[in-house]
N, C-alpha and C positions, 0 to 999 in steps of 0.2 A: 717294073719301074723301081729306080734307087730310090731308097726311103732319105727322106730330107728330114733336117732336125734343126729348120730354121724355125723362129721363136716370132709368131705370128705374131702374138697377143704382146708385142712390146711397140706394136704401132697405137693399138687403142691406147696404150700407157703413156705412151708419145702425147697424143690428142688429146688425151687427160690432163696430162701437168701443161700443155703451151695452151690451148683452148676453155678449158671450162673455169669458171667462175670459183675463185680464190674460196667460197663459201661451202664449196661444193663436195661432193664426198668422190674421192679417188680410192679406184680398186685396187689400186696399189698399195694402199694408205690403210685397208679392210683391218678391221679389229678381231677377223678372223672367223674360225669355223672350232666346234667346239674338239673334233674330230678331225688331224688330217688328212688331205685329201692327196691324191699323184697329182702334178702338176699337168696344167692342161700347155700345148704350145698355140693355142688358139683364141680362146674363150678366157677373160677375167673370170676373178669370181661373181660376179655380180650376172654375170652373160650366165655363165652356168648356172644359179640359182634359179634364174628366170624358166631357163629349159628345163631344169627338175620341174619346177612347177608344171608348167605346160604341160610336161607328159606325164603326170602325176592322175592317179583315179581321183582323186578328191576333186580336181581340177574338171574333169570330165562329167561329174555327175553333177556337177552345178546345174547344168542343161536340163536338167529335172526335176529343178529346186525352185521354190514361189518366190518372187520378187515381192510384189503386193497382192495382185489380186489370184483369190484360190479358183483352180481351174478352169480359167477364161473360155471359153469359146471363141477360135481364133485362130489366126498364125503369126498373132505382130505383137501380142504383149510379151514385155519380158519378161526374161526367167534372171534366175542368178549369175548363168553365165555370162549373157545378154549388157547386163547389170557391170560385171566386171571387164569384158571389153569395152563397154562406154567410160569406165573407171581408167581404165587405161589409155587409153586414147585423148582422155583432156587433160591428164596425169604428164603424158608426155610432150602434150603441146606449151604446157606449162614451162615443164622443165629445159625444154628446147629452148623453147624464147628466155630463161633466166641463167640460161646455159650450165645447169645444175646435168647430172649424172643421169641419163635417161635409162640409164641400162638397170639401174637402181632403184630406177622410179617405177618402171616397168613391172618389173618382180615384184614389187611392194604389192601394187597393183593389182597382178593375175593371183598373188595368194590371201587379199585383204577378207574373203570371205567363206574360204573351203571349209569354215568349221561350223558354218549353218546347218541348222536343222532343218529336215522337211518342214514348210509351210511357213519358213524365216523367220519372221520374228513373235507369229502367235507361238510357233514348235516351240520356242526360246523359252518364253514368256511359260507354257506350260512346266518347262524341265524346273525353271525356278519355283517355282512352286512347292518345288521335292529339296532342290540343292541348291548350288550356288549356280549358274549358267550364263557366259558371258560368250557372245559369238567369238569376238576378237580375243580372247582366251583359248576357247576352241578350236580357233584357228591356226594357234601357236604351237598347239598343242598336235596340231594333224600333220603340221609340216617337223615337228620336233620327236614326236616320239611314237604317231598312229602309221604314219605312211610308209611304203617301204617293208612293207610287212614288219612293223612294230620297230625297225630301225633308226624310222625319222630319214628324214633328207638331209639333214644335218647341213643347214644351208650358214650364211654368212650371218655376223652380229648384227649389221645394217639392215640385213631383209627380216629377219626376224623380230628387231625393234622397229620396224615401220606398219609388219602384220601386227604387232600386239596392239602399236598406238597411234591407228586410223580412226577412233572413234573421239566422237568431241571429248571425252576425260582424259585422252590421250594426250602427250606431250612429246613428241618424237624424238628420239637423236640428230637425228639427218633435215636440214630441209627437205630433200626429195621426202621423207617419211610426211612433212606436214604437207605437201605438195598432192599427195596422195589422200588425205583429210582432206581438206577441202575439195579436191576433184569428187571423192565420193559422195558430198552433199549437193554439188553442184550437178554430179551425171544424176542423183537419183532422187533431185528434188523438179528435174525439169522432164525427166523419163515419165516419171512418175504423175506428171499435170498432161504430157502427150498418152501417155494410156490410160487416163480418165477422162479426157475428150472425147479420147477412141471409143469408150465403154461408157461415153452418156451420160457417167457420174457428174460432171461440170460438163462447161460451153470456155469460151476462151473468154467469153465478154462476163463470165462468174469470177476470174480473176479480178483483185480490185486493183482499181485504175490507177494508185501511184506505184502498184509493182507493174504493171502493163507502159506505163512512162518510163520505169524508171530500168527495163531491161530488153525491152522488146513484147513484140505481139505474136511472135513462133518461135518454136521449138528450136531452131538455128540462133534467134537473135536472143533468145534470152541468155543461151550457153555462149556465144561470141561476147556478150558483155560483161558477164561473170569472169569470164577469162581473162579478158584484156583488161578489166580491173584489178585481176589478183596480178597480173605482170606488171602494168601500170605500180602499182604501190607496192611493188618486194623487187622490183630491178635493182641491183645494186646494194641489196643491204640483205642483212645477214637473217634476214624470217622472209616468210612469206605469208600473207594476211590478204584478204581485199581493204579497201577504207573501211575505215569506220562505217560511214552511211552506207555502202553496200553492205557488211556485213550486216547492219543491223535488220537491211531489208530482204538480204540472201532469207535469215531467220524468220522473219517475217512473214514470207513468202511460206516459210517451213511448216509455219504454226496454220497458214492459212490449210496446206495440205491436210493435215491432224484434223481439222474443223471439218471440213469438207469434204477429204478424201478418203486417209485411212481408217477413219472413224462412221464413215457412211455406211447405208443399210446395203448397199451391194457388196464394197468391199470386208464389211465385217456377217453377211448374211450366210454363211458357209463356214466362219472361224471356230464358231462354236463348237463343229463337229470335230475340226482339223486339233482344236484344241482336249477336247474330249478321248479324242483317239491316242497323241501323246500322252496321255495322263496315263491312257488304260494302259501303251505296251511298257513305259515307265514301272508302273503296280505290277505288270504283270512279271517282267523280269527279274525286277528287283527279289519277287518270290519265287521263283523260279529260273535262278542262276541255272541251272545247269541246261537251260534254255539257250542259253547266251553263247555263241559262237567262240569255242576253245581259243582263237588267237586274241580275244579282250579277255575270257577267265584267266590266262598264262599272264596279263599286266600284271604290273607290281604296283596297285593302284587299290583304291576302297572299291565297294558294291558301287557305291553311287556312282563312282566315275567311270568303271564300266558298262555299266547301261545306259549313264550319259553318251559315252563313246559308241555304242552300238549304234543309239538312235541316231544320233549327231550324223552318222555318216549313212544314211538313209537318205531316198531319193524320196520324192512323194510317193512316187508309184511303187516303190518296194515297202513303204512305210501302208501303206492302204494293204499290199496283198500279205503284210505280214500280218498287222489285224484281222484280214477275213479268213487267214490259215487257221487263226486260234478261234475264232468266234462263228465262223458261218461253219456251219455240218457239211459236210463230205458227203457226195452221194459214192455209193456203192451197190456191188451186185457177186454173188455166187459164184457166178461165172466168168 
C-alpha cells in the first residue's frame, strides 16, 4: 500500500480553533515539550501525552495501590486506578459541556496520581516524616524524570502543570488543569461515601440531611449535581468553581468523611502497620544504599530522593513482599 503523508492531526486543529471555548487551551497553542519530539501526522500533543500515560508502568501499577481502605475484602472497593478513571470520566464531562480541551483534561487526569505510594496517603504521610513528600510532586516527578527508564516522558507544559497542580494548594495554568481539581474531589469524596456504605463504616441516612438535600440521596445524584453546578457556574467565563454554597458544602461534606470515614476504627485499624512498614523499608534503605536498585542509585538526585523514588513506585503487594524478603527467615535445606 502507497504510504500517504496526509496531515490527519490538522482536523482536530480545525475543531479546536472553530469549536472550543475562547478560554480553552489549544494544542496548537501548547507551550511545548522540554525536549523535541518528530512530529506525529495524527495525534496532537496533548492526544500523545495522554497515550504516554496510558501505556506507562506507573499508570498500570495504580491497580495495586490503596485508595482508602487497606486490603478490603472484596471485588468493588477502589484502588488508585479505579480512583483515576472516575477522575477522568467527570473531568471530561466537565470539559465537554464548557467545551474546554478534553484531550488535555484527559492526560491531566490518568497522570494526576502515578506518584503514590503504596497504602496512599498513610505511605505519604510516613515518607514525610523522613523528608519532604508531596504525591503531586511525585507525580511530576514519574512522568518527568522516573518513567521511561529514568528518561521521563517528556510530556507537554499544560499536562505537566495540571499533574503538579490538582491538589487544593494548587493553582493550575489551564482551566482544564482546575477542571481536573475539582473532578478529583468530587470522584473521591462520593466513591469514597459509596465504599463506606459498602464496608458498614456509615449508612446513607449517617449522611447529614442538608448535604442529602442539598445533592442527592445516591451515588449517581450526588456526582450529577456536583457536576452541573460546576458547569452551571463556569459556563462562559474564564475559571471554573462550583457556587459558593456548593463549594462550601462540596467541603463540607469532606470534613464530614475525615469525622467519619477516613479517621474510623476500620479504615485506620490496619494503618498503623502499612504505616510502620514504610518507615522500616525508608530506614532500612536509606542504610543500605547498595540495596537500592542501580537504575534510582545511577539518579542524579540525594539519598533521600532515591529511596523516596524506590518506594514511591511500589505496588502494595511488592511493598509487603519487599519487607518479609528482609525481615521474615528463609527456610532452607542441604539438599
Amino acid at each position: 500500500m502507497e504510504k500517504s503523508d496526509r496531515d490527519y492531526k490538522s482536523v482536530f486543529y480545525e475543531i479546536e480553533a472553530k469549536y472550543l471555548s475562547p478560554y480553552a487551551a489549544k494544542s496548537f497553542e501548547t507551550k511545548g515539550r522540554a525536549r523535541p519530539v518528530e512530529d506525529s501526522r495524527m495525534r496532537t500533543d496533548f492526544q500523545r501525552d495522554r497515550d504516554r500515560i496510558l501505556h506507562c508502568k506507573a499508570f498500570r501499577r495504580l491497580k495495586h495501590k490503596t485508595q482508602v481502605f487497606l486490603a478490603p475484602e472484596g471485588d468493588h472497593y477502589r484502588t488508585r486506578l479505579t480512583h483515576t478513571l472516575e477522575v477522568s470520566q467527570i473531568a471530561r464531562s466537565i470539559a465537554r459541556a464548557l467545551r474546554l480541551n478534553e484531550d488535555l483534561t484527559e492526560a491531566i487526569s490518568l497522570g494526576h496520581d502515578l506518584g503514590h505510594t503504596p497504602y496512599g496517603h498513610a505511605g505519604e504521610r510516613a515518607l514525610n516524616d523522613f523528608t519532604h513528600f508531596a504525591h503531586n510532586e511525585q507525580s511530576l516527578r514519574m512522568v518527568d524524570v522516573l518513567e521511561y527508564d529514568g528518561k521521563g516522558m517528556n510530556l507537554t507544559f499544560e499536562v505537566r502543570d495540571g499533574i503538579l497542580n490538582h491538589t487544593s494548594k494548587g493553582n493550575a495554568a489551564t482551566l482544564e488543569g482546575h477542571v481536573v481539581a475539582w473532578s478529583d474531589r468530587i470522584a473521591y469524596i462520593n466513591h469514597d461515601i459509596d465504599d463506606a456504605i459498602r464496608g458498614g463504616v456509615i449508612t446513607e441516612n449517617d449522611i447529614p440531611e442538608h448535604y442529602r438535600l442539598k445533592f442527592g440521596t445516591s451515588h449517581g445524584k450526588r456526582i450529577d449535581s456536583m457536576v452541573l453546578n460546576v458547569i452551571d457556574n463556569s459556563y462562559g467565563k474564564n475559571f471554573v468553581a462550583p457556587s459558593d454554597d456548593f463549594k462550601e458544602s462540596i467541603m463540607g461534606l469532606r470534613e464530614f468523611l475525615f469525622d467519619k470515614v477516613y479517621r474510623s476504627s476500620v479504615a485506620k485499624s490496619e494503618e498503623h502497620k502499612a504505616v510502620d512498614m514504610i518507615k522500616f523499608l525508608y530506614e532500612y534503605f536509606y542504610t543500605h544504599k547498595d540495596k537500592i536498585p542501580r537504575e534510582f542509585l545511577d539518579m542524579d538526585s540525594t539519598l533521600e530522593q532515591k529511596v523516596c523514588d524506590y518506594i514511591s513506585m511500589m505496588s502494595d503487594h511488592f511493598a509487603v513482599k519487599t519487607y518479609e524478603d528482609i525481615t521474615v527467615p528463609k527456610s532452607w535445606s542441604k539438599y
